[in-house]
ROFI-405405 format. One line per field, with one value per residue: residue number from 1; x, y, z of N, C-alpha, C in turn. Coordinates in nm, 2 decimals, always signed. Example, Ala and Ser with C-alpha at 12.3 -4.5 7.8 and 13.67 -1.06 7.14 Angstrom:
! residues 2
num 1,2
n.x +1.32,+1.28
n.y -0.57,-0.22
n.z +0.78,+0.71
ca.x +1.23,+1.37
ca.y -0.45,-0.11
ca.z +0.78,+0.71
c.x +1.32,+1.29
c.y -0.33,+0.00
c.z +0.78,+0.79
***
This chain:
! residues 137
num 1,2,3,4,5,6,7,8,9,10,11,12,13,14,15,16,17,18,19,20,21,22,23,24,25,26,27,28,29,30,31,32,33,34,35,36,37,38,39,40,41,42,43,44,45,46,47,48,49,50,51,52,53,54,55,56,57,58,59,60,61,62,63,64,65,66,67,68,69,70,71,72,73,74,75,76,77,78,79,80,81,82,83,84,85,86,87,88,89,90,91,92,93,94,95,96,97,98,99,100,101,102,103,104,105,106,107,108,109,110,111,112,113,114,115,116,117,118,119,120,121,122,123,124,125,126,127,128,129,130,131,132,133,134,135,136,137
n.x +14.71,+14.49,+14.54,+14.53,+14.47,+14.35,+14.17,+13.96,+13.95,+13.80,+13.58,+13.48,+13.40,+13.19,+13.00,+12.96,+12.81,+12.65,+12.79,+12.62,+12.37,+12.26,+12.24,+12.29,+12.58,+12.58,+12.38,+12.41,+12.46,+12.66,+12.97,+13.10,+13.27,+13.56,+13.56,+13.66,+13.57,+13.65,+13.70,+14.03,+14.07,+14.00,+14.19,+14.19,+14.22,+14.41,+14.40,+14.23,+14.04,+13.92,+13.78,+13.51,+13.26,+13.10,+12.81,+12.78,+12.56,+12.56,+12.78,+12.84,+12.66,+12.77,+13.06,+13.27,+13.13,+13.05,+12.88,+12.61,+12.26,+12.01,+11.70,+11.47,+11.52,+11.71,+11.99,+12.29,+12.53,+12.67,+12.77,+12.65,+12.90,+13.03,+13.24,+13.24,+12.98,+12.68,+12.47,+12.17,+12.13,+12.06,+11.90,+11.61,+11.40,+11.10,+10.77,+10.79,+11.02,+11.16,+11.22,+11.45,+11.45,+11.57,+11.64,+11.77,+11.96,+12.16,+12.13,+11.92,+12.01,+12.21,+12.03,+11.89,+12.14,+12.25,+12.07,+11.91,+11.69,+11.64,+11.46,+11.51,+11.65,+11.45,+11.28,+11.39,+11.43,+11.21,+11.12,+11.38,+11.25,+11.04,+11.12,+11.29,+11.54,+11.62,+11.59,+11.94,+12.08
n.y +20.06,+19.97,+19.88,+19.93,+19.77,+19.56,+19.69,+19.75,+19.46,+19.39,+19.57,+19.43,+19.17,+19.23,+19.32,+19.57,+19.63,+19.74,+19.50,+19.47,+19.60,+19.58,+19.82,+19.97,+20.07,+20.26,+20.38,+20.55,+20.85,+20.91,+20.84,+20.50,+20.30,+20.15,+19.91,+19.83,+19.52,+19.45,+19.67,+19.85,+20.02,+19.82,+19.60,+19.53,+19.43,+19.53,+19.31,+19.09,+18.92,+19.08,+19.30,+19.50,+19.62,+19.92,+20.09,+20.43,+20.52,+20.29,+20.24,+20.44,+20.42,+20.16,+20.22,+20.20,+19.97,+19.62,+19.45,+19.43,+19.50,+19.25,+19.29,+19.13,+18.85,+19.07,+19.01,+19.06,+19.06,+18.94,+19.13,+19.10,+18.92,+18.98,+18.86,+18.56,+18.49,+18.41,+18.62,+18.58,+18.35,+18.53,+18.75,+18.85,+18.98,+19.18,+19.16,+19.33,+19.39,+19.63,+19.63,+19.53,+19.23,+19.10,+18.73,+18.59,+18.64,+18.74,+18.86,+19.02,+19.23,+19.32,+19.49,+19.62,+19.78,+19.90,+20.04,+19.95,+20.01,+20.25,+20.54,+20.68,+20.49,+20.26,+20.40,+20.39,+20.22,+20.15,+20.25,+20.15,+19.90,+19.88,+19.95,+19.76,+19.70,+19.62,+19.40,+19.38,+19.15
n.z +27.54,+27.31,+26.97,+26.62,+26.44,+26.57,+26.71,+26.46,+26.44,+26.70,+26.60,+26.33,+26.41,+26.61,+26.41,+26.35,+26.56,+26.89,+27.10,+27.35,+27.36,+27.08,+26.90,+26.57,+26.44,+26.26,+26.23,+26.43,+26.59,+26.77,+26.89,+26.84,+27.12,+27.18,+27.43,+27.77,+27.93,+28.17,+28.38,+28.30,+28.53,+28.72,+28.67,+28.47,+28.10,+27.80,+27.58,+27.32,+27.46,+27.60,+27.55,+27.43,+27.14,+27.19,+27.23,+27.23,+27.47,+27.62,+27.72,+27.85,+28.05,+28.17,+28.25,+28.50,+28.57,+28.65,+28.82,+28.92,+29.07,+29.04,+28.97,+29.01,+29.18,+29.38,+29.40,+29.41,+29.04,+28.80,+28.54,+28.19,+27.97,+27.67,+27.53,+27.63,+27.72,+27.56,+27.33,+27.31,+27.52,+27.71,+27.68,+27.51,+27.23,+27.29,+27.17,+26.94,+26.88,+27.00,+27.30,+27.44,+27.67,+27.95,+28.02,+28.21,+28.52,+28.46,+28.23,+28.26,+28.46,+28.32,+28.14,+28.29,+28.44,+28.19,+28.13,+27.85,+27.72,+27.70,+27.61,+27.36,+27.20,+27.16,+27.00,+26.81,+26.71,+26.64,+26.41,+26.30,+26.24,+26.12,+25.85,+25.81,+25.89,+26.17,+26.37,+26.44,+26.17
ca.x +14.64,+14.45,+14.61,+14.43,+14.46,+14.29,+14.02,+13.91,+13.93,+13.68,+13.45,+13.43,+13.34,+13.07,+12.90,+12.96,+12.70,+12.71,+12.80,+12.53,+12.21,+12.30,+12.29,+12.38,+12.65,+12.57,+12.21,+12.41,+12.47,+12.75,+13.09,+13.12,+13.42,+13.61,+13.54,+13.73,+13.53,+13.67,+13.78,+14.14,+14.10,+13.99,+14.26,+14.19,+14.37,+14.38,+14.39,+14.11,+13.94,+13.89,+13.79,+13.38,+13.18,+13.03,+12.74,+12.78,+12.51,+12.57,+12.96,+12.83,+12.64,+12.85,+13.17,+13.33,+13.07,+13.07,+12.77,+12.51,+12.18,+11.90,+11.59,+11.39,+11.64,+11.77,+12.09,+12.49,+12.54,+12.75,+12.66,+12.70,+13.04,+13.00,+13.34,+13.23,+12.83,+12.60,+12.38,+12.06,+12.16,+12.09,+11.83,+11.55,+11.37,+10.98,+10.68,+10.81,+11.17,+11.16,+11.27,+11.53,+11.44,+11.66,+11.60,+11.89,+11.99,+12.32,+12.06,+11.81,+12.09,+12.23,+11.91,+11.92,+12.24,+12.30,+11.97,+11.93,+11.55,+11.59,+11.30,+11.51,+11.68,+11.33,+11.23,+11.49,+11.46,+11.06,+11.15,+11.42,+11.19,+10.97,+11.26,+11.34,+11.62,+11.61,+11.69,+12.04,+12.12
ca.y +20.12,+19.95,+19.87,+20.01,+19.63,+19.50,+19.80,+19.72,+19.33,+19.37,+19.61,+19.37,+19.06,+19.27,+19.30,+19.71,+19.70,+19.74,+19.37,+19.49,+19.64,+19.57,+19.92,+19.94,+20.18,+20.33,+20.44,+20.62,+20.96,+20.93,+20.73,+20.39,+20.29,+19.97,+19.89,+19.72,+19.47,+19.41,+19.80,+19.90,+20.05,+19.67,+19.54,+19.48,+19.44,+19.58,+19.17,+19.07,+18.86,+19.20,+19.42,+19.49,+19.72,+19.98,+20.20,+20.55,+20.49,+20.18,+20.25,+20.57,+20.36,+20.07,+20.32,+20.06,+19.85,+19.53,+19.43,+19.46,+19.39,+19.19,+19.33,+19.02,+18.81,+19.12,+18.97,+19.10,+18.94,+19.01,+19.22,+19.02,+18.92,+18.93,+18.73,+18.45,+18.47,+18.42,+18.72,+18.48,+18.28,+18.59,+18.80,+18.81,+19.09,+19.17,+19.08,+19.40,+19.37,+19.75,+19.65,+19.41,+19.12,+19.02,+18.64,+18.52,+18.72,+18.84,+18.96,+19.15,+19.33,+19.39,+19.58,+19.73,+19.90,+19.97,+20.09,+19.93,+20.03,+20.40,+20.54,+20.70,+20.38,+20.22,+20.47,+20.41,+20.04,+20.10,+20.29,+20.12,+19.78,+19.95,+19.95,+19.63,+19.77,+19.61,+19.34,+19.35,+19.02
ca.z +27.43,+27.20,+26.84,+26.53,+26.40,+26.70,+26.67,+26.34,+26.45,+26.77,+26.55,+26.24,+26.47,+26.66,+26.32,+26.38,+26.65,+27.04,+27.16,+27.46,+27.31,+26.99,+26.81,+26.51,+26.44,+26.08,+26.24,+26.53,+26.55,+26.82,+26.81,+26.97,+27.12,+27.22,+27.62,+27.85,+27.98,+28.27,+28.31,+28.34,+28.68,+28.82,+28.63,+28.31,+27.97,+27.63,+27.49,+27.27,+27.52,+27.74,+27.49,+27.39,+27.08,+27.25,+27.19,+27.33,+27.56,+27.73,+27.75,+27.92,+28.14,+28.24,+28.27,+28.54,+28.65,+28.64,+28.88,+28.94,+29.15,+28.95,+29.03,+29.06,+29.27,+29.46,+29.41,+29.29,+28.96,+28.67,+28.35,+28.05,+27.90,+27.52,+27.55,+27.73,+27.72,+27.41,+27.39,+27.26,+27.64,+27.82,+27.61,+27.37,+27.19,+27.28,+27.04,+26.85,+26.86,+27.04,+27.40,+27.50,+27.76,+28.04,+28.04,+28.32,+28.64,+28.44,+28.12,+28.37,+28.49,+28.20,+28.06,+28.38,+28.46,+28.11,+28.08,+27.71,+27.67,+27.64,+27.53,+27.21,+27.13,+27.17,+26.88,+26.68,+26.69,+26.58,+26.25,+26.21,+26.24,+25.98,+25.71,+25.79,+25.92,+26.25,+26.44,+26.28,+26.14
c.x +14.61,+14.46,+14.49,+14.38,+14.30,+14.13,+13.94,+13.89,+13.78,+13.52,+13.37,+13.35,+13.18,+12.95,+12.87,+12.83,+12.73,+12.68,+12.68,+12.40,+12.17,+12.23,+12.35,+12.51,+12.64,+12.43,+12.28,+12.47,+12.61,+12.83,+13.11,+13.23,+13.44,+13.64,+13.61,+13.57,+13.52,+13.78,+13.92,+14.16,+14.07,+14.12,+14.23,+14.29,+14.32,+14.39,+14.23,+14.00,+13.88,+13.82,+13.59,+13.33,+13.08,+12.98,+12.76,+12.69,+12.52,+12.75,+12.94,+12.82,+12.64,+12.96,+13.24,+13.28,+13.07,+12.97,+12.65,+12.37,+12.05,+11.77,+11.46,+11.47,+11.68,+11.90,+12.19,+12.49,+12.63,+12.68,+12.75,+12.85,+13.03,+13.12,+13.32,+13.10,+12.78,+12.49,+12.22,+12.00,+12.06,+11.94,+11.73,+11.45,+11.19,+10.88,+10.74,+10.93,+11.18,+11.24,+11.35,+11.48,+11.49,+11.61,+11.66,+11.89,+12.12,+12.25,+12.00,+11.90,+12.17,+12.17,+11.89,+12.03,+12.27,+12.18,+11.94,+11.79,+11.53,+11.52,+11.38,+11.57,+11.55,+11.27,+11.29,+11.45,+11.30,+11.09,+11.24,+11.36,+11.08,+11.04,+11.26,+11.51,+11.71,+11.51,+11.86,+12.04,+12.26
c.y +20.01,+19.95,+19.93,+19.85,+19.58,+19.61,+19.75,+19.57,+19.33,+19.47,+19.49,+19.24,+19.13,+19.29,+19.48,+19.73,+19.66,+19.59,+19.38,+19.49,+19.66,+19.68,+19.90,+20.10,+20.27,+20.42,+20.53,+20.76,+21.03,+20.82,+20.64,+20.35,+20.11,+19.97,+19.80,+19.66,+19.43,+19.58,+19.80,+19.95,+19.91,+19.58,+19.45,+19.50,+19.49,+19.45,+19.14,+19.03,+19.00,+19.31,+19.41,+19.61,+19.77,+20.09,+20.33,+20.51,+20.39,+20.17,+20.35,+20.50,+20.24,+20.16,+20.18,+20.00,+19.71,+19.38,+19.47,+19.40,+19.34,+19.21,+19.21,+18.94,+18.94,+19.07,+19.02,+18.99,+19.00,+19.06,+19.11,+19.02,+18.89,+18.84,+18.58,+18.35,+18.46,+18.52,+18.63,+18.40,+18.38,+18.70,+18.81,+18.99,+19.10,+19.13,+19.20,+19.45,+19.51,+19.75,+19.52,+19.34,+19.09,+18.87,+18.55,+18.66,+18.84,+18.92,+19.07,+19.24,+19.38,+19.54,+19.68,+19.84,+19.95,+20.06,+20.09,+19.96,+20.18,+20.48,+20.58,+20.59,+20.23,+20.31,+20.44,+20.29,+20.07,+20.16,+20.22,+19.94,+19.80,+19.90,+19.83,+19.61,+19.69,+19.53,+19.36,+19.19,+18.99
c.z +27.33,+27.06,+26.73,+26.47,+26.48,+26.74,+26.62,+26.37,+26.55,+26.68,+26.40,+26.34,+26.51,+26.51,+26.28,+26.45,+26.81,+27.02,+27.29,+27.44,+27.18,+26.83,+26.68,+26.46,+26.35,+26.13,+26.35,+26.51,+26.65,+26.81,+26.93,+26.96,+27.12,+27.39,+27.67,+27.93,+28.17,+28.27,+28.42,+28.48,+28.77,+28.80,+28.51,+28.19,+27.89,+27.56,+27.44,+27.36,+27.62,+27.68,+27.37,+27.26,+27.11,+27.20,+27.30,+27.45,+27.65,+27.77,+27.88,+28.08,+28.20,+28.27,+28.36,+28.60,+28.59,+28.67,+28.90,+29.05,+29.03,+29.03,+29.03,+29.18,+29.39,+29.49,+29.30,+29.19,+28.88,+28.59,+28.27,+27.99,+27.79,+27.48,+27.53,+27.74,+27.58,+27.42,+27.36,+27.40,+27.71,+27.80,+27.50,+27.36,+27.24,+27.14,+26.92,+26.82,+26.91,+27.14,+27.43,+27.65,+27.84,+28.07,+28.16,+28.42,+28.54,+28.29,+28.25,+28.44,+28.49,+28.12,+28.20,+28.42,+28.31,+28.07,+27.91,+27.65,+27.70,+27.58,+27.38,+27.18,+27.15,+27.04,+26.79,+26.65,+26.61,+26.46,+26.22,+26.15,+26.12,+25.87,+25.68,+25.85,+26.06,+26.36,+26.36,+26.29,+26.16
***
């Protein structure tokens, strides 16, 4: 189990937005958790290094994957380790910061299995890119 310390530590680092598709959490209207990375049924830990800020959505849809195929390649690859990876390495935003990019094998199927271009978090992101709101910083 996951400490409340250690809660509050992996959500301040993340910036209070998903480490994945980078959500922010104040704009969401459901509760994001803290993910094993490497999930507990593979053998994973509750230690920091294991442990991600996760938007409903892409928690939903990693659950306990880990792999994936990259639809250009056609090859098993990993999904992203906000651990380990630099999201910047792996990802970039289109001309209107709306749809996330897979730029590597382990981004593209990223944006794939977690499905991070949802048409409503594709809406959200355009109002809240309006505001100003969005990229977070």
């Amino acid at each position: 189990m996951v400490s409340k310390s250690l809660r509050k530590q992996v959500i301040e680092e993340a910036g209070q937005c998903c480490e994945y598709c980078h959500n922010q959490q104040r704009f969401s209207t459901g509760l994001f958790s803290i993910e094993h990375i490497l999930p507990t049924v593979k053998g994973g830990t509750d230690r920091r290094e294991n442990l991600a800020f996760s938007c409903p959505a892409c928690n939903a849809h990693k659950f306990t994957k880990t792999k994936g195929l990259d639809p250009l390649t056609r090859q098993m690859t990993d999904l992203f380790n906000p651990r380990l990876q630099i999201w910047e390495e792996h990802f970039t935003w289109n001309d209107d910061f709306t749809e996330i990019i897979g730029l590597t094998p382990t981004g593209r199927v990223t944006v794939k299995s977690l499905n991070m271009n949802r048409s409503e978090t594709v809406n959200l992101r355009k109002v809240l890119y309006q505001f100003g709101e969005h990229p977070p910083k």
